[in-house]
C-alpha positions as a Markdown table, in Angstrom:
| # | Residue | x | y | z |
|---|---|---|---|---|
| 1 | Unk | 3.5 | 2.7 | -1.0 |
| 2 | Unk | 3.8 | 2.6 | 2.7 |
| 3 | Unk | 1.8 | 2.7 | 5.8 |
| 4 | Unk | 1.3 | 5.9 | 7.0 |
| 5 | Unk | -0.4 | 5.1 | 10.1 |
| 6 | Unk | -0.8 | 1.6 | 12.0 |
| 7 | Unk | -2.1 | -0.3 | 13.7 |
| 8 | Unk | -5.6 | 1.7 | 11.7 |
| 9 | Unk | -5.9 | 0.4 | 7.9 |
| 10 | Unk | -5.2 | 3.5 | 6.2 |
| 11 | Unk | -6.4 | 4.4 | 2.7 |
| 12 | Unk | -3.7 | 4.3 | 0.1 |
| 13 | Unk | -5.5 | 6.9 | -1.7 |
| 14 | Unk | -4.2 | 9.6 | 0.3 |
| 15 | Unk | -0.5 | 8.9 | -1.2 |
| 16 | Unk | -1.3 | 7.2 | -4.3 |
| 17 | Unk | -1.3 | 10.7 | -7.0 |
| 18 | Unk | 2.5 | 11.1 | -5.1 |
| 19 | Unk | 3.4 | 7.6 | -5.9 |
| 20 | Unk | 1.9 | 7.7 | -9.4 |
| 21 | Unk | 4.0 | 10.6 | -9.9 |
| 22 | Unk | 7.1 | 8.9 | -9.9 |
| 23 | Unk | 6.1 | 6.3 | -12.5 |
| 24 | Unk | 5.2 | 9.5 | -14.6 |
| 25 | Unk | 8.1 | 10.8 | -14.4 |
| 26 | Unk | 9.7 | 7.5 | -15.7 |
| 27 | Unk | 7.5 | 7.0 | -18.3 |
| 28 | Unk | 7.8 | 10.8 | -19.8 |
| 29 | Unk | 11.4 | 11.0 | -19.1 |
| 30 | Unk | 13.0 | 11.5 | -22.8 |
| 31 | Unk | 9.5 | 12.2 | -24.8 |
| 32 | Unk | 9.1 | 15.7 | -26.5 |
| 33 | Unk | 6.0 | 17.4 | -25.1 |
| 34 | Unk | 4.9 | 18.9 | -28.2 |
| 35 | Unk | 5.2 | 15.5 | -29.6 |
| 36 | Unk | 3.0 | 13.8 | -26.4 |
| 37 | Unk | 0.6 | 16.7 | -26.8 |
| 38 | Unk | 0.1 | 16.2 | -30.5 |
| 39 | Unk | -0.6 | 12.5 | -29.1 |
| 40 | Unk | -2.8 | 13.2 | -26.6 |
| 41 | Unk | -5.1 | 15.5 | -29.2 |
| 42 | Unk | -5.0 | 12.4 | -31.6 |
| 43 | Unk | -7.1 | 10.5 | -29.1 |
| 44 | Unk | -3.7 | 8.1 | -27.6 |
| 45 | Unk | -4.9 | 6.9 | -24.5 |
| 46 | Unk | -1.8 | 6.5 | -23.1 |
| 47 | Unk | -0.7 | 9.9 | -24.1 |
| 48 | Unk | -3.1 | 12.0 | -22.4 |
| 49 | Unk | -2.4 | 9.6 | -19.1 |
| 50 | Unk | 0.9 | 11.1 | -19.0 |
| 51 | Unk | 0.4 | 14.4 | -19.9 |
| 52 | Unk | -2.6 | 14.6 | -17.3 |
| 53 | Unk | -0.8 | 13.3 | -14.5 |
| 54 | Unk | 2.5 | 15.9 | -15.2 |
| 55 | Unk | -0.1 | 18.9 | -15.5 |
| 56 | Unk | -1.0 | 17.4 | -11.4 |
| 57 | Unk | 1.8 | 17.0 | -10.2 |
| 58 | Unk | 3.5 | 20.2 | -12.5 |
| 59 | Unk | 6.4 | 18.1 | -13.6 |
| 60 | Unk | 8.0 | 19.0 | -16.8 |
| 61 | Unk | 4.4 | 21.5 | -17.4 |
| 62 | Unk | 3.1 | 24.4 | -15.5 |
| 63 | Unk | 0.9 | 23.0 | -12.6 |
| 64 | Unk | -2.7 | 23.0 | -14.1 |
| 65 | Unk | -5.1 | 20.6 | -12.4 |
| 66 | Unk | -7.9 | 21.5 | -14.7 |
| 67 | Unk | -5.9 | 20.4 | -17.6 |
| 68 | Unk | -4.5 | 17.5 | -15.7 |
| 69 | Unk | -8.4 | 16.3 | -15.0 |
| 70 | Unk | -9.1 | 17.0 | -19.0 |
| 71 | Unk | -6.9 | 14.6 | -20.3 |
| 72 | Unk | -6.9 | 12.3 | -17.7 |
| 73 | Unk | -10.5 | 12.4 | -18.0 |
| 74 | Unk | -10.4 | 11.6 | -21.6 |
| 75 | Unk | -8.0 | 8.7 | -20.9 |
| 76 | Unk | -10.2 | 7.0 | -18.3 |
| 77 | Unk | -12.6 | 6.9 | -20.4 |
| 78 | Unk | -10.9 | 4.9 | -23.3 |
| 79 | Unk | -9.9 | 2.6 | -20.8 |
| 80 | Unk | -6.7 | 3.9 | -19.5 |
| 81 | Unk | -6.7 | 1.4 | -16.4 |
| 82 | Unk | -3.7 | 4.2 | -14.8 |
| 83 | Unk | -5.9 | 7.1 | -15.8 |
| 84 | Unk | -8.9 | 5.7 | -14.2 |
| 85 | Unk | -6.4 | 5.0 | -11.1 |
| 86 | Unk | -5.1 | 8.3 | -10.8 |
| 87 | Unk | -8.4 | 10.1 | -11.9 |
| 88 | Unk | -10.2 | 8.3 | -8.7 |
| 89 | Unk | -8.5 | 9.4 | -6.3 |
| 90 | Unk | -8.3 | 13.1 | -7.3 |
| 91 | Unk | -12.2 | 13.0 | -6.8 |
| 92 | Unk | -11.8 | 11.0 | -3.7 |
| 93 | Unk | -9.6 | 13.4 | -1.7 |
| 94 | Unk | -10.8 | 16.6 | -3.6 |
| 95 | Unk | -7.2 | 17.1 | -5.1 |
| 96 | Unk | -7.7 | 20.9 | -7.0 |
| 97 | Unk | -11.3 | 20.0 | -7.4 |
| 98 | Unk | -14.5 | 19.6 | -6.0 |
| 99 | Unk | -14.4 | 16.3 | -3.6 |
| 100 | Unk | -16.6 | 13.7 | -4.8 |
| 101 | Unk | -16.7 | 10.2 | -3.3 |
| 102 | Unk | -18.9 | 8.4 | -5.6 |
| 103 | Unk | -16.7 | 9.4 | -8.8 |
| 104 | Unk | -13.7 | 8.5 | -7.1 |
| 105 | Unk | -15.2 | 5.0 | -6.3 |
| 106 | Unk | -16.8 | 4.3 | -9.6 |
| 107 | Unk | -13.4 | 5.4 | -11.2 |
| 108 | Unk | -11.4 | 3.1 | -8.9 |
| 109 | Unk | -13.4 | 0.0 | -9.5 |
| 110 | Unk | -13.2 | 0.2 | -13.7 |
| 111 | Unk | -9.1 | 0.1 | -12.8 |
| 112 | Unk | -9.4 | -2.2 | -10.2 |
| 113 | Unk | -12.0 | -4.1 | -12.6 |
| 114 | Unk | -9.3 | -4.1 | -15.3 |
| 115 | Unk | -6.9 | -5.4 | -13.0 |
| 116 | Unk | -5.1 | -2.7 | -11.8 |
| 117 | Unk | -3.6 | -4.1 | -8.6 |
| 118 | Unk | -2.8 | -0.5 | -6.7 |
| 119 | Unk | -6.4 | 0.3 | -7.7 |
| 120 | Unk | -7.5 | -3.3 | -6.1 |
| 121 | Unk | -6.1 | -2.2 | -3.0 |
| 122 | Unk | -7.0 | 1.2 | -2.4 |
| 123 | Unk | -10.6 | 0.0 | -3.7 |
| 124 | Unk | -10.5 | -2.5 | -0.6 |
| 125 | Unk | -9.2 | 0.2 | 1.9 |
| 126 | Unk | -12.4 | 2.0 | 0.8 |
| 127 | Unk | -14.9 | -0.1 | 1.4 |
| 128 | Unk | -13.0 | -0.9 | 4.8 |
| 129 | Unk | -12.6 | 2.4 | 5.9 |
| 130 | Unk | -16.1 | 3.3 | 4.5 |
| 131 | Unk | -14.6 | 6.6 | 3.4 |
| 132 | Unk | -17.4 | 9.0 | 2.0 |
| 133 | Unk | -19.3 | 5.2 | 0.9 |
| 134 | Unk | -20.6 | 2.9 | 2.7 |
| 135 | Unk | -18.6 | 0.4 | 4.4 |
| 136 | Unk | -18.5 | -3.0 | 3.0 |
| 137 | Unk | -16.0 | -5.4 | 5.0 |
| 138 | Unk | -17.1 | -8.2 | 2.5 |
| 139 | Unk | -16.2 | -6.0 | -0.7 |
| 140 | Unk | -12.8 | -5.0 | 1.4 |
| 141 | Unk | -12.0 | -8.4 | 2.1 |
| 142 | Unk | -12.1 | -9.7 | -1.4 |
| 143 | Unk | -10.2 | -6.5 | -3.0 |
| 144 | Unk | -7.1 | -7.2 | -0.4 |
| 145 | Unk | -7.2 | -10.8 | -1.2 |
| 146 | Unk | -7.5 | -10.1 | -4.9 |
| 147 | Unk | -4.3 | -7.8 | -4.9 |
| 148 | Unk | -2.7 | -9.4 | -1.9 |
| 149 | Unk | -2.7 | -12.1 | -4.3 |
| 150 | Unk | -1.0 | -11.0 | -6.9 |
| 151 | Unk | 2.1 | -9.6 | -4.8 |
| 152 | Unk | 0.7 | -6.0 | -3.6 |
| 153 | Unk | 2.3 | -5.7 | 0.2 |
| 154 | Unk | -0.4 | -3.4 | 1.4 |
| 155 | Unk | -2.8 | -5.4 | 0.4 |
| 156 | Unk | -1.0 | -8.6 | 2.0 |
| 157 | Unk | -1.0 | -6.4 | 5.2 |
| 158 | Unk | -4.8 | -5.1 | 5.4 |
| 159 | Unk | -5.8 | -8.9 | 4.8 |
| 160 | Unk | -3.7 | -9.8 | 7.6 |
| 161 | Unk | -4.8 | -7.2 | 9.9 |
| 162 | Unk | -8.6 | -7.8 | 8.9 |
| 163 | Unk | -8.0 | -11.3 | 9.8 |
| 164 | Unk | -6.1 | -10.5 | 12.8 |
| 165 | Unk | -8.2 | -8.7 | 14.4 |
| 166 | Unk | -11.4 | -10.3 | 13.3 |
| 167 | Unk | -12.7 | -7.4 | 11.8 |
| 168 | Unk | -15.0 | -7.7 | 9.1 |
| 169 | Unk | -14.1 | -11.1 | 9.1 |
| 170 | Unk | -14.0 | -14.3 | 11.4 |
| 171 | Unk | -10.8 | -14.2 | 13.3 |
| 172 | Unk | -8.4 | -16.5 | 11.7 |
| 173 | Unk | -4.8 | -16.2 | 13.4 |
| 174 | Unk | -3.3 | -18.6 | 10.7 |
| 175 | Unk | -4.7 | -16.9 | 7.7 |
| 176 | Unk | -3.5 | -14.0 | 9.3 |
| 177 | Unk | -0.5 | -15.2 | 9.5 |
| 178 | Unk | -0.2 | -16.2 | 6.1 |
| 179 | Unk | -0.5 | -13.0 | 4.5 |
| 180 | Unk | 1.7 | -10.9 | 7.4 |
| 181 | Unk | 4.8 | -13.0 | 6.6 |
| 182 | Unk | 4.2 | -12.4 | 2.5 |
| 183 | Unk | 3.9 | -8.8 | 3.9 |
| 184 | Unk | 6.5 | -9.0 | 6.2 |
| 185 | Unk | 9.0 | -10.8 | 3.4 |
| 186 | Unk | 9.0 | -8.0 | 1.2 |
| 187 | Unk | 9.6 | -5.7 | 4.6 |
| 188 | Unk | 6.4 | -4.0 | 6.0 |
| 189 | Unk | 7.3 | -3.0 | 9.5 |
| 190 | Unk | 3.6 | -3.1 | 10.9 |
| 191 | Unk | 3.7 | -7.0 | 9.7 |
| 192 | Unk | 7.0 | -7.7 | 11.3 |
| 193 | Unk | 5.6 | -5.9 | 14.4 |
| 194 | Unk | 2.4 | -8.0 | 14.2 |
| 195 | Unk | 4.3 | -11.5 | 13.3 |
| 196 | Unk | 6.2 | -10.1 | 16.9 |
| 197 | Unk | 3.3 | -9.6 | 18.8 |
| 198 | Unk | 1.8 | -13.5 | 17.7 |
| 199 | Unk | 5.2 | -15.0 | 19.0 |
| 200 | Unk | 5.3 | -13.2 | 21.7 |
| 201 | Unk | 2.2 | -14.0 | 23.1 |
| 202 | Unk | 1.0 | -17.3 | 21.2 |
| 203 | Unk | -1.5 | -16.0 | 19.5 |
| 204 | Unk | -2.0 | -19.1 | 16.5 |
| 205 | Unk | 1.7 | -20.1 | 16.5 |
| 206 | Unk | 3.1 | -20.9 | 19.6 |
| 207 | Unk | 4.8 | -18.7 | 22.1 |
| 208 | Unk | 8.5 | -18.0 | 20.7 |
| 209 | Unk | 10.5 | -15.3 | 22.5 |
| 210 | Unk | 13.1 | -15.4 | 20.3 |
| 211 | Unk | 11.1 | -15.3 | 16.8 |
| 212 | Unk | 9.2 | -12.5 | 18.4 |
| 213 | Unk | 12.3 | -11.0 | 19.1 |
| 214 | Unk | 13.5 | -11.4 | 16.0 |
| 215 | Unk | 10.4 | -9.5 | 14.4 |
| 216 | Unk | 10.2 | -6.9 | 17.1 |
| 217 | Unk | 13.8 | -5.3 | 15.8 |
| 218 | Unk | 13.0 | -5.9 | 12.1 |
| 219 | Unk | 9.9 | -3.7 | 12.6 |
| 220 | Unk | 12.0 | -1.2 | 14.5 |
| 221 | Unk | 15.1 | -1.3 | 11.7 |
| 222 | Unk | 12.1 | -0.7 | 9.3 |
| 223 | Unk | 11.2 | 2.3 | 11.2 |
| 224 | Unk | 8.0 | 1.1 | 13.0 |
| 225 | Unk | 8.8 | 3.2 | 16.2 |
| 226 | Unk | 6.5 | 1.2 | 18.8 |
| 227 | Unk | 8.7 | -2.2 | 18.2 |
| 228 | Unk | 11.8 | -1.0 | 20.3 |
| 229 | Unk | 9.5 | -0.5 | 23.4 |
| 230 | Unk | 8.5 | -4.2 | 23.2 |
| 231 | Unk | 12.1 | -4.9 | 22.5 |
| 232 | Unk | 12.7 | -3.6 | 25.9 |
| 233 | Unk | 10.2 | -5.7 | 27.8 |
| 234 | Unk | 11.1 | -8.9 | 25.8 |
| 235 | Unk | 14.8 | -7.9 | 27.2 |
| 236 | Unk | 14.0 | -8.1 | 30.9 |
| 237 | Unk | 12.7 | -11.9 | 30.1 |
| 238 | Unk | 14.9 | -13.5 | 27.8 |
| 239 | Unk | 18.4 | -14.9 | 28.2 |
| 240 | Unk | 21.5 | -14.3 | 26.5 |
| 241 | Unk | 21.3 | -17.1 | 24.4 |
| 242 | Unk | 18.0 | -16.5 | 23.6 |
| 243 | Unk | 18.6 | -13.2 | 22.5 |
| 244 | Unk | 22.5 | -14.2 | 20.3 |
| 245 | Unk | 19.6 | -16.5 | 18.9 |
| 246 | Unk | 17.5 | -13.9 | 17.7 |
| 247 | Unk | 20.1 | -11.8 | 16.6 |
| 248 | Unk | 21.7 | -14.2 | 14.0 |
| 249 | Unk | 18.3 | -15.2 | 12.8 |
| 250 | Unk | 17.6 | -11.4 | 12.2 |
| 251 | Unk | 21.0 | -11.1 | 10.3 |
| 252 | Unk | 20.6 | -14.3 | 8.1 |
| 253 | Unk | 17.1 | -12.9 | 7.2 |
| 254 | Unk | 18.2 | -9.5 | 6.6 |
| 255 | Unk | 20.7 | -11.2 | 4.6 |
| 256 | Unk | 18.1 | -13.5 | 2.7 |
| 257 | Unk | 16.0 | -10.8 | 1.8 |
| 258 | Unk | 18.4 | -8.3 | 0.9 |
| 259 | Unk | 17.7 | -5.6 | 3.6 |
| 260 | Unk | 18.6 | -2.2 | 3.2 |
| 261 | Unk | 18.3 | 1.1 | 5.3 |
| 262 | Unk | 16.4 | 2.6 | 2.4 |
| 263 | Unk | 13.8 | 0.5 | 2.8 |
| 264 | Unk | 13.3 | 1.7 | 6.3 |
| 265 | Unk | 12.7 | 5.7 | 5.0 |
């Protein structure tokens, strides 16, 4: 999932039935519905999570969110850590029902509970948005650090960010740091931005034109818009060596960590 908007922690909720989508899609791909239906009457858990989530999205099935709620409904509560993933944040943003914020929490936290590391993260960008709860920074913290842990680049980001900005937290440049290079490795543009902004001014590392350079245009080849102006100001004060410096540090990364353009739509 990506960021939709930065430098504001946004909830990963708002995108996750879209993302979930294309893992349905993968996992249906050459079953027989009558087959996955009989299944899903049966009582298989895993079943009725697919056929749920194709009835709300309407892929392969007629779109029927009242369907797509029964089953997934049924599959949540067997267990179904995806179900209960998916099933959360249709009550969260009132997805072809009724919203309701406390079922789409206590749904989030069984998957998240479970170990779901999506759910862990959006869990943590609800408490730190307070969205339709009440705002926890504590319980936000320790869901980012829980997924961030296990690999989950949004995660890695918010942490960062919280730390960054001491919000929620004591400000901790280095910690921050930390977790916006993990971010930044497996190519978030906000992180990049933010490892920019830390060279660029010395903020817990010291001041580095050309590493902040160097982050400023992997943010902007990642499509984080607001880089490229700080490009231009780092421009005006850097030399030409400085910047060939920069330059063949961002290829060799770019290089290192197998960069695409695709990863920058």
């Amino acid at each position: 999932m990506k960021h939709i908007a930065k430098p504001l922690i946004v909830l990963l909720v708002v995108g996750a039935i879209f993302v979930l989508s294309q893992h349905v899609t993968a996992e249906a791909s050459g079953k027989d519905l009558s087959s996955m239906i009989a299944l899903a009457e049966k009582g298989d858990a895993e079943a009725q999570y697919l056929l749920g989530s194709m009835y709300i999205k309407g892929e392969g099935v007629s779109l029927d969110y009242h369907e797509g709620r029964k089953w997934l409904s049924e599959s949540a509560a067997q267990g179904n850590a995806k179900a209960q993933f998916v099933l959360g944040n249709i009550y969260l943003l009132g997805y072809g029902t009724t919203q309701d914020c406390e079922a789409g929490e206590k749904w989030l936290r069984k998957s998240a509970e479970q170990g779901y590391v999506e759910a862990q993260a959006a869990l943590g960008n609800l408490y730190y948005q307070g969205y339709g709860i009440t705002q926890n920074y504590q319980e936000a913290e320790k869901w980012f650090r829980i997924s961030a842990e296990q690999g989950n680049v949004e995660a890695q980001a918010n942490l960062g960010h919280m730390y960054y900005s001491g919000k929620g937290v004591s400000q901790d440049f280095q910690e921050a740091g930390k977790w916006l290079l993990m971010a930044a490795r497996q190519g978030d543009a906000y992180s990049q931005r933010l490892l920019g902004v830390m060279h660029h001014f010395g903020k817990g590392v010291p001041q580095n034109y050309v590493l902040a350079f160097m982050w400023y245009r992997l943010a902007a080849a990642h499509g984080y818009a607001n880089a490229s102006k700080t490009i231009g100001s780092l421009n005006k004060i850097m030399t030409p060596e400085q910047k060939k410096e920069a330059e063949d540090l961002e290829k060799n990364w770019k290089a290192k960590h197998k960069f695409s353009q695709t990863a920058a739509e």
